[in-house]
Biopython code that builds the backbone (N, CA, C, O; Angstrom):
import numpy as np
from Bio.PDB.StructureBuilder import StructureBuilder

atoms = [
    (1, "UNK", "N", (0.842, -1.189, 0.000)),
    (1, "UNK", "CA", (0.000, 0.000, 0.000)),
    (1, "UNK", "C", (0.882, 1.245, 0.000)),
    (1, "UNK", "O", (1.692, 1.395, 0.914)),
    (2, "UNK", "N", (0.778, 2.063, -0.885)),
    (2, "UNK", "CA", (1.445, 3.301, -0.801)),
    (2, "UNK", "C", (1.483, 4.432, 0.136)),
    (2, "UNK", "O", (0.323, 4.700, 0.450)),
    (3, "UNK", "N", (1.912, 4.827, 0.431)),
    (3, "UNK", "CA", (2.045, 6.279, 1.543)),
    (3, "UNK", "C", (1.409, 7.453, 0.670)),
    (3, "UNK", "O", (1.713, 7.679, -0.501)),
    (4, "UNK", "N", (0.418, 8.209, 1.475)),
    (4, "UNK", "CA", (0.244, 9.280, 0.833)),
    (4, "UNK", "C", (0.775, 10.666, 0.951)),
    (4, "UNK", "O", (1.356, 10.889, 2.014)),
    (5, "UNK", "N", (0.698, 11.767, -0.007)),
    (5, "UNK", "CA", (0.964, 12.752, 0.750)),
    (5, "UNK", "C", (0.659, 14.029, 0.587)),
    (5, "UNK", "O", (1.334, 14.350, -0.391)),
    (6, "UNK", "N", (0.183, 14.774, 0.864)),
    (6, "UNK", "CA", (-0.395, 16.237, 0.518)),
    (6, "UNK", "C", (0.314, 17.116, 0.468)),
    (6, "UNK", "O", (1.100, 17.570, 1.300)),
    (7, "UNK", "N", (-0.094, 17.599, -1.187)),
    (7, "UNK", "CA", (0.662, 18.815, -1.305)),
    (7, "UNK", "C", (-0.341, 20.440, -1.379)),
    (7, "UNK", "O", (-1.295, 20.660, -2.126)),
    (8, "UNK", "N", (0.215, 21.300, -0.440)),
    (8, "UNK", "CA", (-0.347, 22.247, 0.203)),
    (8, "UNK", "C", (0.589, 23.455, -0.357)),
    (8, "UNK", "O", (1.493, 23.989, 0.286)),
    (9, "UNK", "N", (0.064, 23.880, -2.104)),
    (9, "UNK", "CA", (0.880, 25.286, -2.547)),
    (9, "UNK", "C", (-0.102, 25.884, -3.268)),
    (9, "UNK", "O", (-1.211, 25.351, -3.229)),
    (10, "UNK", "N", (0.025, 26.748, -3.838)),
    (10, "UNK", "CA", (-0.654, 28.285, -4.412)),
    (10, "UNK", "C", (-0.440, 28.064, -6.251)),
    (10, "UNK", "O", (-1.201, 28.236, -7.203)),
    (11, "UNK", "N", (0.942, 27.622, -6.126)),
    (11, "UNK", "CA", (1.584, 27.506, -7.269)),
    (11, "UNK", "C", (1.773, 26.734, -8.047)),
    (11, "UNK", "O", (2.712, 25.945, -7.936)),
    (12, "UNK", "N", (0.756, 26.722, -9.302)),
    (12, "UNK", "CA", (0.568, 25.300, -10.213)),
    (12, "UNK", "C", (1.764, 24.873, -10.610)),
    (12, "UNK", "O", (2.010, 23.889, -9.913)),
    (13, "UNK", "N", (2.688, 25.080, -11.384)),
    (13, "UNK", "CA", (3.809, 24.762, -11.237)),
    (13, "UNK", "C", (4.642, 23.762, -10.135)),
    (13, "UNK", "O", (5.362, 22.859, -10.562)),
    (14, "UNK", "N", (4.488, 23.989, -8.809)),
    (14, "UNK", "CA", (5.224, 23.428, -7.693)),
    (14, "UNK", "C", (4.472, 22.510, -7.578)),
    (14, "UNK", "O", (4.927, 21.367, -7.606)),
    (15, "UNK", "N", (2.814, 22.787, -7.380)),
    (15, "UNK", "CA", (2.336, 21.426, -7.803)),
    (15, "UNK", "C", (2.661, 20.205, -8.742)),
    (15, "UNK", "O", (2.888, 19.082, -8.292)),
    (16, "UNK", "N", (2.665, 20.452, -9.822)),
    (16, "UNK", "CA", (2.702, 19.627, -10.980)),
    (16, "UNK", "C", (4.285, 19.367, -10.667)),
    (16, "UNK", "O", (4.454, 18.153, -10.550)),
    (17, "UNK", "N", (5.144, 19.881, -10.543)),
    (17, "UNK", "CA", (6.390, 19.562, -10.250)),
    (17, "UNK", "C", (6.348, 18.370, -8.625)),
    (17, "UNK", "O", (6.895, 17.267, -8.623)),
    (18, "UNK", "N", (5.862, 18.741, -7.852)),
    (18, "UNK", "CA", (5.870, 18.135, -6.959)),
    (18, "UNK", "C", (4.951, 16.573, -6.963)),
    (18, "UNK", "O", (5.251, 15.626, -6.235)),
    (19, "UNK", "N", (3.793, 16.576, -7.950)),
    (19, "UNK", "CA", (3.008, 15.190, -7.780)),
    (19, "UNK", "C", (3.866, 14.377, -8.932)),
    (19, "UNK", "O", (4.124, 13.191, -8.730)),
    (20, "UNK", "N", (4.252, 14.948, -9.996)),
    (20, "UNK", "CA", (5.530, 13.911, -10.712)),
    (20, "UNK", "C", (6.463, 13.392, -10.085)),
    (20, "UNK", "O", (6.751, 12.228, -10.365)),
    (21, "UNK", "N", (7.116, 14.006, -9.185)),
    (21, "UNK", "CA", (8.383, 13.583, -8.613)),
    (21, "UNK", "C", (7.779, 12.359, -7.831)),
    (21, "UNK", "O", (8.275, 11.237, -7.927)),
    (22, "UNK", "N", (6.554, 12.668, -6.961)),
    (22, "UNK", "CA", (6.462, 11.736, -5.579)),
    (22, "UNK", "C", (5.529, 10.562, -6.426)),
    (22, "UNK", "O", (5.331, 9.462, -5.910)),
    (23, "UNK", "N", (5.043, 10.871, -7.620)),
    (23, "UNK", "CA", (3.947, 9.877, -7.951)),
    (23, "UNK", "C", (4.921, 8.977, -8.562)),
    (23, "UNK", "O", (4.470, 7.832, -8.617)),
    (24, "UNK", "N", (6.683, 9.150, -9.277)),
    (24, "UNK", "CA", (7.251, 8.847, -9.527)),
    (24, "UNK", "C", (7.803, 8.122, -9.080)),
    (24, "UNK", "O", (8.028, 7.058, -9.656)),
    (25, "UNK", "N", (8.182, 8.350, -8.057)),
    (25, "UNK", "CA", (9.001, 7.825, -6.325)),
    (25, "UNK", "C", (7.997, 6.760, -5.691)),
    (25, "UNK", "O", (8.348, 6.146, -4.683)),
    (26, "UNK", "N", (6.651, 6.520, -6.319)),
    (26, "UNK", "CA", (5.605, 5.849, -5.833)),
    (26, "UNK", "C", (5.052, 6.161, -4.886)),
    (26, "UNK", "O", (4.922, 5.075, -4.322)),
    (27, "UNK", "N", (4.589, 6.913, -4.236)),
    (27, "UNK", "CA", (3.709, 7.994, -3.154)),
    (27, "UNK", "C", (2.364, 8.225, -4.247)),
    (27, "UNK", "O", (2.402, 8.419, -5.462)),
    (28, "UNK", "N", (1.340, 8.139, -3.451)),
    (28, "UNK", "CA", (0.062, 8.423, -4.044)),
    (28, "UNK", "C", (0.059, 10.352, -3.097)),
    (28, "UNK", "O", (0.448, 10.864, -2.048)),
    (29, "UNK", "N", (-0.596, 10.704, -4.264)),
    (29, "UNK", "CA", (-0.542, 12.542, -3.569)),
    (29, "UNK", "C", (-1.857, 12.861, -4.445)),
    (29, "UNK", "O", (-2.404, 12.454, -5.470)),
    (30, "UNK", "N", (-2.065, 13.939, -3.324)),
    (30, "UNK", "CA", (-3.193, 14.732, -3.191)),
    (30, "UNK", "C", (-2.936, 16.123, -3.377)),
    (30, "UNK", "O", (-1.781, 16.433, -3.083)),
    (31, "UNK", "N", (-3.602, 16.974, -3.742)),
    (31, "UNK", "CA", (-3.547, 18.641, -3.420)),
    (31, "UNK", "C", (-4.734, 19.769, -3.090)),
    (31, "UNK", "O", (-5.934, 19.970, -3.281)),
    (32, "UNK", "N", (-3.584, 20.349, -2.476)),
    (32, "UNK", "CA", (-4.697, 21.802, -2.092)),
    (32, "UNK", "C", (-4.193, 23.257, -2.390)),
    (32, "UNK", "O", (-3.113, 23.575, -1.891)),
    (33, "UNK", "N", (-4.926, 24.250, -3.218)),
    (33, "UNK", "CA", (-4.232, 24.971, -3.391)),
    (33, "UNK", "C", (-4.266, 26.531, -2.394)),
    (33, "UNK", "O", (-3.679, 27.585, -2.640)),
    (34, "UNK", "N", (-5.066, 26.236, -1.368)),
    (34, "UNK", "CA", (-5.201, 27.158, -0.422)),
    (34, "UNK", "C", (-4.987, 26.660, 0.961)),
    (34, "UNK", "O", (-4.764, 25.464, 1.150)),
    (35, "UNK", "N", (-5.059, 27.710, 2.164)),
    (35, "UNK", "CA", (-5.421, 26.704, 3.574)),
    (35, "UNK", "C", (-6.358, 25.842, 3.575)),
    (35, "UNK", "O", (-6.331, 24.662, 3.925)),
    (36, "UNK", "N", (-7.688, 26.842, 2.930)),
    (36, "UNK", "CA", (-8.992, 25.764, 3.083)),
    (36, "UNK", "C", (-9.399, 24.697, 2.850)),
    (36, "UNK", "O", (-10.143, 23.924, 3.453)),
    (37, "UNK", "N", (-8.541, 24.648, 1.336)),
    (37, "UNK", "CA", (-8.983, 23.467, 0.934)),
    (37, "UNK", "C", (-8.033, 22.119, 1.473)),
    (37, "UNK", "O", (-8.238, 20.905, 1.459)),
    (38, "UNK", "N", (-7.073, 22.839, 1.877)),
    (38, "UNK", "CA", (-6.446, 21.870, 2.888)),
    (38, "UNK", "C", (-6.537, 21.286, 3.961)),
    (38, "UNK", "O", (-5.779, 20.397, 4.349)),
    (39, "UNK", "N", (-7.554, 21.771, 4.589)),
    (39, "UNK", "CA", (-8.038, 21.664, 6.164)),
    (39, "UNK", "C", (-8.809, 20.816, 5.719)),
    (39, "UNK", "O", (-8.719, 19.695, 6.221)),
    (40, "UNK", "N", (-9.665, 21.003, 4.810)),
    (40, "UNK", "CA", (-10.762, 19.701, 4.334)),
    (40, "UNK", "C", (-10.170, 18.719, 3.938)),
    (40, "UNK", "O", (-10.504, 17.688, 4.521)),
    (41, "UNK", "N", (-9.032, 18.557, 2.787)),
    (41, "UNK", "CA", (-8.744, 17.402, 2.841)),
    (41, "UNK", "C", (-7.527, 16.563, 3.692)),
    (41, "UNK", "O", (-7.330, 15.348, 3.679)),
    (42, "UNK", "N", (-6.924, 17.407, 4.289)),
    (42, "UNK", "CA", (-5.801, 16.838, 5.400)),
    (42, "UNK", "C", (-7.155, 15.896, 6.300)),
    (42, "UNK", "O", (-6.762, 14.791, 6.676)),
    (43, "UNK", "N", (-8.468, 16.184, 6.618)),
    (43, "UNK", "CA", (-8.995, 15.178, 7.655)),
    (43, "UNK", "C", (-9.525, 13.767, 6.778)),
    (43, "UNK", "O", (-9.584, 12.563, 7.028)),
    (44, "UNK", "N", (-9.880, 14.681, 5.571)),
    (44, "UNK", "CA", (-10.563, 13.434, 4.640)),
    (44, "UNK", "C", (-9.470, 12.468, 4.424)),
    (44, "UNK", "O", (-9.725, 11.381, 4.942)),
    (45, "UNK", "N", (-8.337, 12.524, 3.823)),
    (45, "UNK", "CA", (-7.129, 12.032, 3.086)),
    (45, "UNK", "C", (-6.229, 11.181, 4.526)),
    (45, "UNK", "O", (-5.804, 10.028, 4.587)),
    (46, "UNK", "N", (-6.198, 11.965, 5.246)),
    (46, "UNK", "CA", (-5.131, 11.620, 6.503)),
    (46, "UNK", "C", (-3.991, 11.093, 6.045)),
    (46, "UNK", "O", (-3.725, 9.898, 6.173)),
    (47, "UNK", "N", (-3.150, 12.031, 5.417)),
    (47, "UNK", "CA", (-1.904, 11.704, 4.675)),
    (47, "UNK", "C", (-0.714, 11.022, 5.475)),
    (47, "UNK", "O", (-0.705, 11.099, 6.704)),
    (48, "UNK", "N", (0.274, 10.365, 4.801)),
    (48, "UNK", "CA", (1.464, 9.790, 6.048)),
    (48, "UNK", "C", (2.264, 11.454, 6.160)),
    (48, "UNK", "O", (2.750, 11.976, 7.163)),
    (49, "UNK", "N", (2.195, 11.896, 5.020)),
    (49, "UNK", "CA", (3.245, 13.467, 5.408)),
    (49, "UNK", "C", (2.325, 14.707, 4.114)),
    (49, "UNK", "O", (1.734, 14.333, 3.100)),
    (50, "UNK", "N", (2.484, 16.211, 4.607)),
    (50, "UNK", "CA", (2.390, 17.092, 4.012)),
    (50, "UNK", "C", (3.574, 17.759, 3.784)),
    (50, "UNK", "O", (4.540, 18.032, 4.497)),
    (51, "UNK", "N", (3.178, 18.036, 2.206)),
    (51, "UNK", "CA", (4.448, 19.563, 1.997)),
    (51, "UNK", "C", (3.459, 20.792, 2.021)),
    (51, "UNK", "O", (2.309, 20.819, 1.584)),
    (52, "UNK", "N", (4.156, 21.784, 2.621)),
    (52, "UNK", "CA", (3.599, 23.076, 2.770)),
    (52, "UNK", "C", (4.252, 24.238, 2.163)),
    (52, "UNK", "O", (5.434, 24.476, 2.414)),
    (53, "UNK", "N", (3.408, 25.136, 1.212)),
    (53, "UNK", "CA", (4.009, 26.265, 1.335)),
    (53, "UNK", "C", (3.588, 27.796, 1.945)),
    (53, "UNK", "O", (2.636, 28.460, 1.536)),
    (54, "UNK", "N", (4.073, 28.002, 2.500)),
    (54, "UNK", "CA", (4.134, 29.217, 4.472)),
    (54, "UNK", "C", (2.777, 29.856, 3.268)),
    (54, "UNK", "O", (1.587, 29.580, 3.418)),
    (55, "UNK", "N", (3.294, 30.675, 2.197)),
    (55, "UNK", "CA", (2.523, 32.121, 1.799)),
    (55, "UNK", "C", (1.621, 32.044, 0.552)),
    (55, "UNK", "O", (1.981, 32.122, -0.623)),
    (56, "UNK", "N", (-0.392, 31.772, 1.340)),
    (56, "UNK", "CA", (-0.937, 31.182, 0.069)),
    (56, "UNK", "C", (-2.437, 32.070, 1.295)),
    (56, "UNK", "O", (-2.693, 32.532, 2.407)),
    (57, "UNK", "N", (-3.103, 31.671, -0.469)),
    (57, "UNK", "CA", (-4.734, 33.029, 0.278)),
    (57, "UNK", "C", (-5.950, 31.758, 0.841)),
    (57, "UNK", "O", (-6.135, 30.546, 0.736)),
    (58, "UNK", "N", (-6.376, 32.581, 1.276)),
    (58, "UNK", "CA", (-7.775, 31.519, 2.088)),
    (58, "UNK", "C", (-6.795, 30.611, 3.553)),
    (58, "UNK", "O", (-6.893, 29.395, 3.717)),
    (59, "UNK", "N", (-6.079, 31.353, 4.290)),
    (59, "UNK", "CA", (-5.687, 30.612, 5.656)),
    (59, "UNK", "C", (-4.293, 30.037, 5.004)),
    (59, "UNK", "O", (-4.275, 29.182, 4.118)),
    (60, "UNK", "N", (-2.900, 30.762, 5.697)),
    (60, "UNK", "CA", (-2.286, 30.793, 5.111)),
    (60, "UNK", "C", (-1.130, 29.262, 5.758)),
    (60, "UNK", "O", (-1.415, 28.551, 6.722)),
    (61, "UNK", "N", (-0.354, 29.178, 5.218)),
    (61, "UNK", "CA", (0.243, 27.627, 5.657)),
    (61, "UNK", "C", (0.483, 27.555, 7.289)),
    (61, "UNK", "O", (0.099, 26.649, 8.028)),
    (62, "UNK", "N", (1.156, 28.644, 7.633)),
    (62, "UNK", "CA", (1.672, 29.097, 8.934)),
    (62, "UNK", "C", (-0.116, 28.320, 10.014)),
    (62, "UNK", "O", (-0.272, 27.519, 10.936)),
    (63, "UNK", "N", (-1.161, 29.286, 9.041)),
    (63, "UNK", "CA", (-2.619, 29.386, 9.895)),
    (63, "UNK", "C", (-2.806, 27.451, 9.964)),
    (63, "UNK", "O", (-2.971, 26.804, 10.998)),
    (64, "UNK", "N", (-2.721, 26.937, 8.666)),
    (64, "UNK", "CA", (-3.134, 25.468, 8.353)),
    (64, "UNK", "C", (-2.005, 24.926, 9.445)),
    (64, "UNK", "O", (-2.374, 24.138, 10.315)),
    (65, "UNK", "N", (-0.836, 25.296, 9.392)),
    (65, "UNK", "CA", (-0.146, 24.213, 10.397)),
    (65, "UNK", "C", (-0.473, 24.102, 12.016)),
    (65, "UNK", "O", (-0.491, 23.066, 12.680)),
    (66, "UNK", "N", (-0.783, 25.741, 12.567)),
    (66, "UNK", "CA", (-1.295, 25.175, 13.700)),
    (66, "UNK", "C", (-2.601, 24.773, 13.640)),
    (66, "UNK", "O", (-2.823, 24.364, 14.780)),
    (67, "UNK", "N", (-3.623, 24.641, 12.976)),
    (67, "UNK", "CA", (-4.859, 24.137, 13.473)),
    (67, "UNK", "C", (-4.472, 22.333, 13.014)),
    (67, "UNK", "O", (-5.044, 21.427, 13.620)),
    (68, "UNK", "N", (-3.556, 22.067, 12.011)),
    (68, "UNK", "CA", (-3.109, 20.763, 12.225)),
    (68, "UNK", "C", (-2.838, 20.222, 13.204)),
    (68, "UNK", "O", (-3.371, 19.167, 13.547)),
    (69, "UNK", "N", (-1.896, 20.867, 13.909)),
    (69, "UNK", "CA", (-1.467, 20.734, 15.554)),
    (69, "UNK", "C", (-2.505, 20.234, 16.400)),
    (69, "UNK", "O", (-2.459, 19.191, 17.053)),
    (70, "UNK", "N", (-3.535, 21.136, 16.332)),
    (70, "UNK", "CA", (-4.430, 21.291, 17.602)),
    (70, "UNK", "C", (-5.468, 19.532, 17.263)),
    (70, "UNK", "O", (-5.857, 18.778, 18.155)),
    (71, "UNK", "N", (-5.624, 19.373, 16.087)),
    (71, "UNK", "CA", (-6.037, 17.885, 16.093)),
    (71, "UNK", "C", (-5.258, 16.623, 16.481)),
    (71, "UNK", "O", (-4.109, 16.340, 16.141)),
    (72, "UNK", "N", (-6.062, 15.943, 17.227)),
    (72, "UNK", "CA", (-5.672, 14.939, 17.867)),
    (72, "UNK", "C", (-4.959, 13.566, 16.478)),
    (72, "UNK", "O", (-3.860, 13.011, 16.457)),
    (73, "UNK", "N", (-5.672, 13.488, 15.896)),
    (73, "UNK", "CA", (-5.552, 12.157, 14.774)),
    (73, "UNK", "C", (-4.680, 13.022, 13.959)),
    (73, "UNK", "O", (-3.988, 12.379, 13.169)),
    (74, "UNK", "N", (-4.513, 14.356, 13.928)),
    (74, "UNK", "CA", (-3.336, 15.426, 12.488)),
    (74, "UNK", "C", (-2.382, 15.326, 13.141)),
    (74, "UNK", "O", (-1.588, 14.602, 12.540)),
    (75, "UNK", "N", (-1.765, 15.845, 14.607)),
    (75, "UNK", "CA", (-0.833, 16.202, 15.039)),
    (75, "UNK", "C", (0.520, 15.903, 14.771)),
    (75, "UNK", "O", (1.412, 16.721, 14.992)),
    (76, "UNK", "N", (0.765, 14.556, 14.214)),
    (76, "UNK", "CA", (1.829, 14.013, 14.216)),
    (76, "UNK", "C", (2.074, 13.686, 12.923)),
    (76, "UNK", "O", (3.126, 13.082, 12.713)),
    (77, "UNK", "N", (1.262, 13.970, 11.865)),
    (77, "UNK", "CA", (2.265, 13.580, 10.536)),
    (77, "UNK", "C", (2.787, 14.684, 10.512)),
    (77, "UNK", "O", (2.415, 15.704, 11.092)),
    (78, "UNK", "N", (4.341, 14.414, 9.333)),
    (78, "UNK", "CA", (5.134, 15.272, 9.408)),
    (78, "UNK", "C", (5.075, 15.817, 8.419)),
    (78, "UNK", "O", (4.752, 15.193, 7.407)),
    (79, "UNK", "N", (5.583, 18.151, 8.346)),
    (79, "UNK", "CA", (5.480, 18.734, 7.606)),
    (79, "UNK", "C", (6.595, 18.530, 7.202)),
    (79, "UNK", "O", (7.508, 18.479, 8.025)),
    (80, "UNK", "N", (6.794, 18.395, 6.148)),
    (80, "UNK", "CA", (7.843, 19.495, 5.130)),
    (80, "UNK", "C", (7.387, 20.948, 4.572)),
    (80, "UNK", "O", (6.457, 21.029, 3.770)),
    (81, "UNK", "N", (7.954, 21.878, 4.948)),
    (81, "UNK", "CA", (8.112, 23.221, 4.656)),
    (81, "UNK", "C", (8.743, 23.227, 3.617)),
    (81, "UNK", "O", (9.869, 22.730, 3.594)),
    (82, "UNK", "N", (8.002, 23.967, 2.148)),
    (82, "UNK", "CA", (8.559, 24.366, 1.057)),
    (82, "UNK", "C", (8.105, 25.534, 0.549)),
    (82, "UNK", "O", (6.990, 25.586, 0.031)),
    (83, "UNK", "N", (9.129, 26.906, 0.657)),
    (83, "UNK", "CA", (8.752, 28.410, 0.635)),
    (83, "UNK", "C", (9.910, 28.710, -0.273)),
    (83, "UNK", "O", (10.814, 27.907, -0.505)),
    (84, "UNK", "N", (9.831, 29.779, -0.712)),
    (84, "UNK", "CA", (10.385, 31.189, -0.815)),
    (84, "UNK", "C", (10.801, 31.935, -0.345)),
    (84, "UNK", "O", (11.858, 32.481, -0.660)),
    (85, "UNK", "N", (9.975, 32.244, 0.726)),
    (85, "UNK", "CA", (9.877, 33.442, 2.165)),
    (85, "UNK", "C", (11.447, 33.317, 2.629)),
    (85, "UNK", "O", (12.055, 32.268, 2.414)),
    (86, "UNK", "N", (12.167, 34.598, 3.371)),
    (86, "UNK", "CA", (12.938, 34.359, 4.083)),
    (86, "UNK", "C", (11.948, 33.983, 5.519)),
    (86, "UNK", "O", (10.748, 34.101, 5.766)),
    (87, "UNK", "N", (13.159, 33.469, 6.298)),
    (87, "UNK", "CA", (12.826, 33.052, 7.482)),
    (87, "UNK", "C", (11.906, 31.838, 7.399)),
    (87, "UNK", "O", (12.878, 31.082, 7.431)),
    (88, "UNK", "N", (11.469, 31.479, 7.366)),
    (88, "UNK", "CA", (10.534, 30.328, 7.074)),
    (88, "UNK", "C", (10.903, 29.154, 7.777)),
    (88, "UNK", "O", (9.991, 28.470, 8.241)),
    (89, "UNK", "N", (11.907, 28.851, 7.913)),
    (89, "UNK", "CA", (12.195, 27.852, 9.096)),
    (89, "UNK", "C", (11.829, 28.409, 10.257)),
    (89, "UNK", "O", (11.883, 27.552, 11.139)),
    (90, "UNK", "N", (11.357, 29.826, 10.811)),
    (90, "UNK", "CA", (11.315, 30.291, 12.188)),
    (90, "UNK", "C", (9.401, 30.080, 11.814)),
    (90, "UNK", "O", (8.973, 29.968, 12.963)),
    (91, "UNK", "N", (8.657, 30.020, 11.253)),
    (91, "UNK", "CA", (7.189, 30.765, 10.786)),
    (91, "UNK", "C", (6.702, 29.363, 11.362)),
    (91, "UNK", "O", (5.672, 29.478, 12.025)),
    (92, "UNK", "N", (7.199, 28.060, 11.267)),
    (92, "UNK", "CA", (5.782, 27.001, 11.910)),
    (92, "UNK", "C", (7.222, 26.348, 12.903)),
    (92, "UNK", "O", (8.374, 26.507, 12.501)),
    (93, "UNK", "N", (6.923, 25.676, 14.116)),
    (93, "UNK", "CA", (7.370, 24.907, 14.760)),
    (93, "UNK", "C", (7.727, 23.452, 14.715)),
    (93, "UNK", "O", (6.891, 22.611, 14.385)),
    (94, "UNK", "N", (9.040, 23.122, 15.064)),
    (94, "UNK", "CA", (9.531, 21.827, 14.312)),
    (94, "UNK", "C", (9.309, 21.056, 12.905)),
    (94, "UNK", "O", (9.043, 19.863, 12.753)),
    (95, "UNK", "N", (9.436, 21.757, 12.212)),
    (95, "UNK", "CA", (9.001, 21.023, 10.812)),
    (95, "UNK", "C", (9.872, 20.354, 10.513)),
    (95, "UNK", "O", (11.064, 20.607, 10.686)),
    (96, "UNK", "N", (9.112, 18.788, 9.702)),
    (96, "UNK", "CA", (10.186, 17.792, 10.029)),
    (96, "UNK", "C", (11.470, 18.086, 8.722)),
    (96, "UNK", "O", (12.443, 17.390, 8.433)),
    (97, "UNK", "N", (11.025, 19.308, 8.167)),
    (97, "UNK", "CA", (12.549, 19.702, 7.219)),
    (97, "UNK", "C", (12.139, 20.751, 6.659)),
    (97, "UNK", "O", (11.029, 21.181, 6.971)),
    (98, "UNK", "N", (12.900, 21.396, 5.733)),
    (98, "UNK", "CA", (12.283, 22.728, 5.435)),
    (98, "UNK", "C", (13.409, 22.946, 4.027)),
    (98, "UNK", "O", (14.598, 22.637, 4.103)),
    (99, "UNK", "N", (12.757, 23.540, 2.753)),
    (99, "UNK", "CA", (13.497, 23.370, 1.672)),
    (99, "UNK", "C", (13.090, 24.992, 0.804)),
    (99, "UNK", "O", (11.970, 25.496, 0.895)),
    (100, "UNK", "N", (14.272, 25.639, -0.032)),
    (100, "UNK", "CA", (13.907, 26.357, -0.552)),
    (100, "UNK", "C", (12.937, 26.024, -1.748)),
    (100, "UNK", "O", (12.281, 24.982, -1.740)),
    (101, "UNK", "N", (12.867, 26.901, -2.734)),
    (101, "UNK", "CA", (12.394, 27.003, -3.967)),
    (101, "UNK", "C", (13.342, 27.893, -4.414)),
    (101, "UNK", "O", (13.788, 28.873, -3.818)),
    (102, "UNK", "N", (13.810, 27.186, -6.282)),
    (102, "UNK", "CA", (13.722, 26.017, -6.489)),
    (102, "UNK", "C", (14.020, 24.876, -5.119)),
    (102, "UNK", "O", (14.631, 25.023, -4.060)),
    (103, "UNK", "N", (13.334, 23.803, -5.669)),
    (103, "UNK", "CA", (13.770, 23.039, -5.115)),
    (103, "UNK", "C", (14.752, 21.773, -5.470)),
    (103, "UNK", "O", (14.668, 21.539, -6.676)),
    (104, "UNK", "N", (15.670, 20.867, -4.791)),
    (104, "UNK", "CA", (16.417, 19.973, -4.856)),
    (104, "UNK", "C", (15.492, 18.526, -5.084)),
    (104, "UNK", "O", (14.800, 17.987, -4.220)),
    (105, "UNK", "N", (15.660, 18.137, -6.279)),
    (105, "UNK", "CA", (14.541, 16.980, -6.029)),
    (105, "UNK", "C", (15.298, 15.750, -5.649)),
    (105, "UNK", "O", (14.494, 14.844, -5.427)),
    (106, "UNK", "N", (16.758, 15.304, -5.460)),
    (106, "UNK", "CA", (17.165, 14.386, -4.757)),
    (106, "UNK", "C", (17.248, 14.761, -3.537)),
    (106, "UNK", "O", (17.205, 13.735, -2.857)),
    (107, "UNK", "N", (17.334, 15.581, -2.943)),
    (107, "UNK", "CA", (17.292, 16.178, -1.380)),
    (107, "UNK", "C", (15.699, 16.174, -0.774)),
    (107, "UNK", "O", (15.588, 15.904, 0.421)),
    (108, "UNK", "N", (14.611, 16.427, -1.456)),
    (108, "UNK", "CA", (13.282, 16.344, -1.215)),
    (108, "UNK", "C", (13.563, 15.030, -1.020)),
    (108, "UNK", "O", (13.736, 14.804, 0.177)),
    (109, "UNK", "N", (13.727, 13.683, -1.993)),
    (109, "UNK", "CA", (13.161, 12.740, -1.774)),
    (109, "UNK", "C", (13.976, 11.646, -0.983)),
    (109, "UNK", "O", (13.582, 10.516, -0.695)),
    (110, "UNK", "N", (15.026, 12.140, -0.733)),
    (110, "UNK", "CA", (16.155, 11.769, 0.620)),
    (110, "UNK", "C", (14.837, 11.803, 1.840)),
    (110, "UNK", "O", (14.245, 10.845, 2.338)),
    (111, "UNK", "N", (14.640, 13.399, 2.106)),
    (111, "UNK", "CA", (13.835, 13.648, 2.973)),
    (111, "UNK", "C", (12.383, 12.647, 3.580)),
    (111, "UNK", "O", (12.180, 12.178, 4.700)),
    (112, "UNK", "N", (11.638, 12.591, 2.448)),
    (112, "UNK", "CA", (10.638, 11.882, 2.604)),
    (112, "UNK", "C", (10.460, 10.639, 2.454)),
    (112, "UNK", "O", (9.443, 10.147, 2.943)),
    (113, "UNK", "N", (11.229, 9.955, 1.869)),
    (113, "UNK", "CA", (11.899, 8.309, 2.288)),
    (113, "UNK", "C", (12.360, 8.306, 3.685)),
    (113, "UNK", "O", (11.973, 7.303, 4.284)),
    (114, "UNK", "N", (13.225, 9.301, 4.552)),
    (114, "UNK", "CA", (13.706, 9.379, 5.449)),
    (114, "UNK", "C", (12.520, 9.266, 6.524)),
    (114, "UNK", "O", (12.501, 8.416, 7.414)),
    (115, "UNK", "N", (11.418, 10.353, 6.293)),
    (115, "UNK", "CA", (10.364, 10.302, 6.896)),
    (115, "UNK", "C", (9.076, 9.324, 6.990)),
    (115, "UNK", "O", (8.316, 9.166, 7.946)),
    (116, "UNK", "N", (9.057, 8.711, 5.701)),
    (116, "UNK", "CA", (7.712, 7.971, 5.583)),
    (116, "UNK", "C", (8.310, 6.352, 5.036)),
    (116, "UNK", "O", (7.814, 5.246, 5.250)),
    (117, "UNK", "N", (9.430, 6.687, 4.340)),
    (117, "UNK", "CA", (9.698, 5.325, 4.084)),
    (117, "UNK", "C", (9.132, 4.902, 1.864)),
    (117, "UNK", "O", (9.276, 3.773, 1.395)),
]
sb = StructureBuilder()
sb.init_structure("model")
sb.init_model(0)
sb.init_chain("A")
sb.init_seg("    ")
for serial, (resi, resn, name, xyz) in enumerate(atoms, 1):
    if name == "N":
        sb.init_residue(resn, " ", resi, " ")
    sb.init_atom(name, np.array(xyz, "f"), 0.0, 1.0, " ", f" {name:<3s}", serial, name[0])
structure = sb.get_structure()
């Protein structure tokens, strides 16, 4: 059975870049291109890991990661942080890694093998 994983960006591009790589890597993935629509499907989906990016409209990643937190059954899959933004490693708490844009796609998928397997 495959691991899933949600991708949480603004930017069609990072999308489509991001569900090739992992659908590639064999990860089944999902997306959202706002907070909202992420909050809905992070409960529906219950992914093994999310990628996030911090700066997007309708509840912004920063907003989606703590109300992830505050759920009991969300709390513990792990983010990957994928921004632009400076600072962005300081904007959500412990993220289980955190990557610019562009991004490294052997270093992403180091990461999430590392994390999910």
């Amino acid at each position: 059975m495959s691991k899933k994983i949600l991708i949480v960006d603004d930017d069609e591009d990072i999308i489509i870049f991001l569900e090739t790589l992992l659908s590639k890597a064999g990860y089944e993935t999902s997306t959202a291109m706002n907070g909202e629509e992420a909050v809905k499907l992070v409960k529906q989906e219950k992914p093994d890991l999310i990628t996030l990016d911090l700066q997007m409209p309708k509840n912004t990643g920063t907003d989606f990661y703590r109300n992830i937190r505050r759920d009991k059954t969300l709390k513990d899959v792990p983010v990957i942080v994928i921004s632009g933004i400076p600072g962005k490693h300081l904007s959500i708490p412990r993220p289980a890694a955190v990557f610019d844009k562009p991004i490294d796609k052997e270093e992403l998928l180091e990461a999430v093998e590392g994390l999910i397997g």
